[in-house]
C-alpha positions in Angstrom: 0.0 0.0 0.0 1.6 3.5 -1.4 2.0 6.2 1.1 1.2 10.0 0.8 3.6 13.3 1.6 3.1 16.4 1.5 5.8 19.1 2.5 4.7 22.5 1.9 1.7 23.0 -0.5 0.2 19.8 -2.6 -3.0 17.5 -3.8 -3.7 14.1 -2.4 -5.6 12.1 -5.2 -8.4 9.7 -4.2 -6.7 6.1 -3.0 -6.6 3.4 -0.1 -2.6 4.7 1.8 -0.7 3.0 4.3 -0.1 6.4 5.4 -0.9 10.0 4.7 1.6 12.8 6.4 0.9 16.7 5.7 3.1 19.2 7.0 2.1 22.3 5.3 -1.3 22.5 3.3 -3.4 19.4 1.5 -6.3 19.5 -0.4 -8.0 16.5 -1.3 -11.2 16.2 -3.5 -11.6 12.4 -3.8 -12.7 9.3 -1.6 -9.5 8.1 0.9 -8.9 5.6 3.4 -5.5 5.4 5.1 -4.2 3.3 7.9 -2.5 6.6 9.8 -2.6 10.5 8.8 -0.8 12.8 10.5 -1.6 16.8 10.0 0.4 19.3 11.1 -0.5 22.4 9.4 -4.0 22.7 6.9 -6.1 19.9 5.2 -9.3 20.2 3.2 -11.1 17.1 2.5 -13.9 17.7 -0.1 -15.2 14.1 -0.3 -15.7 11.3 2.6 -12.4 10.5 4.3 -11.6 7.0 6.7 -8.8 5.9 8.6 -7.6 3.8 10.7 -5.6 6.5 13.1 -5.7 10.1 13.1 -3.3 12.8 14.9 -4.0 16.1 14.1 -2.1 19.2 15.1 -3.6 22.0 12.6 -6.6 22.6 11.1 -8.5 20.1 9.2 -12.2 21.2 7.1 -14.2 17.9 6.0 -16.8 18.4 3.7 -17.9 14.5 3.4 -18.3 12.0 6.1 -15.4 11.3 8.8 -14.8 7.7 10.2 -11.9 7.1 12.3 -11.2 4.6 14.5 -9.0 6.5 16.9 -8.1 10.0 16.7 -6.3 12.7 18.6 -7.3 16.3 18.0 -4.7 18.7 19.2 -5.9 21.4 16.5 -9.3 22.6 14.9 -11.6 20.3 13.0 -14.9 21.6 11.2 -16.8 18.6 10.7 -19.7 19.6 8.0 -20.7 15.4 6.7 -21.3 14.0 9.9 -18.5 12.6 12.5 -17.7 9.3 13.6 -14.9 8.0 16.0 -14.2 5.0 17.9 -11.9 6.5 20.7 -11.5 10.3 20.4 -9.2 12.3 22.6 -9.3 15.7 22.3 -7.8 18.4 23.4 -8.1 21.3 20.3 -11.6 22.0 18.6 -14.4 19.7 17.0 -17.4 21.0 15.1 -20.0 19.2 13.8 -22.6 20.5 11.5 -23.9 17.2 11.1 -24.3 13.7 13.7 -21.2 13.1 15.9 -20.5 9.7 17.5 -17.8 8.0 19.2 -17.5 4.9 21.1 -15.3 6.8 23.8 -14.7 10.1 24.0 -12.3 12.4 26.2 -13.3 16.1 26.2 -10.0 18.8 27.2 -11.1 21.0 24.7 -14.0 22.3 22.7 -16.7 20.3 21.2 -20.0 21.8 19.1 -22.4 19.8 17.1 -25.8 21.2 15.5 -27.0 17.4 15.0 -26.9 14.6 17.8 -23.8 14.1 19.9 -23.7 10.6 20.6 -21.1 8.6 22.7 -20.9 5.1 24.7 -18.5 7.0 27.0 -18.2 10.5 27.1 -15.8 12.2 29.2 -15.7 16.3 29.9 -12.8 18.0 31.9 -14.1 20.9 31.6 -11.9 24.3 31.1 -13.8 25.5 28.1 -17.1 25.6 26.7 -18.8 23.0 25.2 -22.2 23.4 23.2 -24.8 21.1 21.8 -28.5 20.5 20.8 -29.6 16.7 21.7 -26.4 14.3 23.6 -27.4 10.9 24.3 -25.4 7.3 25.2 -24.8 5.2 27.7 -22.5 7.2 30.4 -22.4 10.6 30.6 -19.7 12.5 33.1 -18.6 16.1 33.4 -16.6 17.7 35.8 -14.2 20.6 36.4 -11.0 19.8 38.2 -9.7 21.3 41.0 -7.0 22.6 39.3 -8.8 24.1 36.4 -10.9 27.3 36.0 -13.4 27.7 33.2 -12.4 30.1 30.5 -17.0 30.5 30.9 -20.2 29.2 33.3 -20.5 25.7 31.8 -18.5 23.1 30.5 -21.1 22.0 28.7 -24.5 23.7 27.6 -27.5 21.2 25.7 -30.9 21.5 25.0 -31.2 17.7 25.8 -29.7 15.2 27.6 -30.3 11.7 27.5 -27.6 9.1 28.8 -28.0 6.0 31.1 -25.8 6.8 33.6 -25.6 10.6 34.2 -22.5 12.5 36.2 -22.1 16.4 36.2 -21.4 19.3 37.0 -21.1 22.9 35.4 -23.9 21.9 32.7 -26.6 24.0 31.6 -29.4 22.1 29.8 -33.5 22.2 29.1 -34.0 18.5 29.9 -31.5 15.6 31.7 -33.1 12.3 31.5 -31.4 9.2 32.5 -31.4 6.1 34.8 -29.2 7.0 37.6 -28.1 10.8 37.5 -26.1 12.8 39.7 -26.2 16.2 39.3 -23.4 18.7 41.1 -23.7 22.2 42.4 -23.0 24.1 39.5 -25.7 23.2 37.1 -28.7 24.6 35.8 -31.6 22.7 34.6 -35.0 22.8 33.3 -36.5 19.4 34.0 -34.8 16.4 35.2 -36.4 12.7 34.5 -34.8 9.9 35.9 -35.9 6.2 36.6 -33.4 4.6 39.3 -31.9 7.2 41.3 -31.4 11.3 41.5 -28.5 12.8 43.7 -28.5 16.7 43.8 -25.8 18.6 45.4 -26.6 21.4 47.6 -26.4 24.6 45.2 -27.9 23.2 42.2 -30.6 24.7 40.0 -33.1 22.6 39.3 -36.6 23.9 38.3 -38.7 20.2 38.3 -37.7 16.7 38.7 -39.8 13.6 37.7 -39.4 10.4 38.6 -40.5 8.1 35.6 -42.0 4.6 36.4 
């Protein structure tokens, strides 16, 4: 399987790669899968794009579909085909016009999507702002470290939450529903539907609560 490198300013054609490296600027306009690409500097993918591994440190625009197995996002990725990704780790930028999904997902940085954010696992340490419409999985947690200060009010801030097992704090939604939830002293919700069991720190804003049968 060829390989593809760019150094400085060039066109990736439409292929299956063992490996894609940019450092500098790519612009590619066809279907590609690769087992590994590595970006540091700008990429524009017009088309659908799949790999295998991705580390990013730059800025990546993807006007087709993303699917990527793991991927760590140190840069800025706009996102406008829809997003999947079986372990993420991110500590730049994501934004989704379209769905997002990922198996697992660790949140340092930023993270927007205008469609559903979906996850398995979803992890946020927040230190900036986060924002969505509709989130749903199975296990939901977001916290704010000791150690950290956010750069805003909330880590992250949803119309709608749905996840099995709910965890957080510094969130800001319309609606949390979930089996177990816990919700900490620094959110601010609308209504809060649960079915096992609802813990709510002293401090939090909560303006109804239902338990569903």
């Amino acid at each position: 399987m060829n390989n593809a490198r760019v150094m400085g300013e060039g066109h990736i054609s439409g292929a299956s790669y063992g490996k894609i490296s940019v450092m500098g600027k790519a612009f590619i306009d066809e279907p590609v899968f690769c087992e590994r690409l590595r970006i540091m500097g700008e990429t524009e993918v017009k088309s659908d794009i799949k790999a295998s591994f991705v580390k990013l440190r730059g800025e990546m625009k993807i006007d087709g579909k993303a699917d990527f197995e793991q991927a760590r996002i140190m840069g800025v990725v706009r996102s406008e085909g829809g997003w999947r990704c079986g372990t993420l780790k991110l500590w730049g930028e994501l934004h989704s016009s379209g769905d997002c999904y990922s198996e697992h997902i660790t949140v340092r940085g930023v993270i927007s999507a205008k469609g559903l954010f979906s996850a398995d696992y979803a992890l946020f340490k927040g230190k900036y702002p986060s924002f969505f419409e509709d989130m749903g999985g199975q296990s939901l947690r977001v916290f704010c470290p000791w150690y950290s200060r956010l750069s805003s009010g909330f880590a992250v801030t949803a119309k709608n939450i749905e996840f099995d097992d709910i965890d957080i704090d510094y969130v800001k939604a319309d609606t949390v529903r979930g089996h177990d939830i816990k919700i900490g002293r620094h959110c601010e919700i609308g209504l809060v539907e649960y079915s096992g069991t609802l813990t709510v720190c002293d401090g939090a804003r909560i303006e109804r609560q239902v338990k569903l049968p």
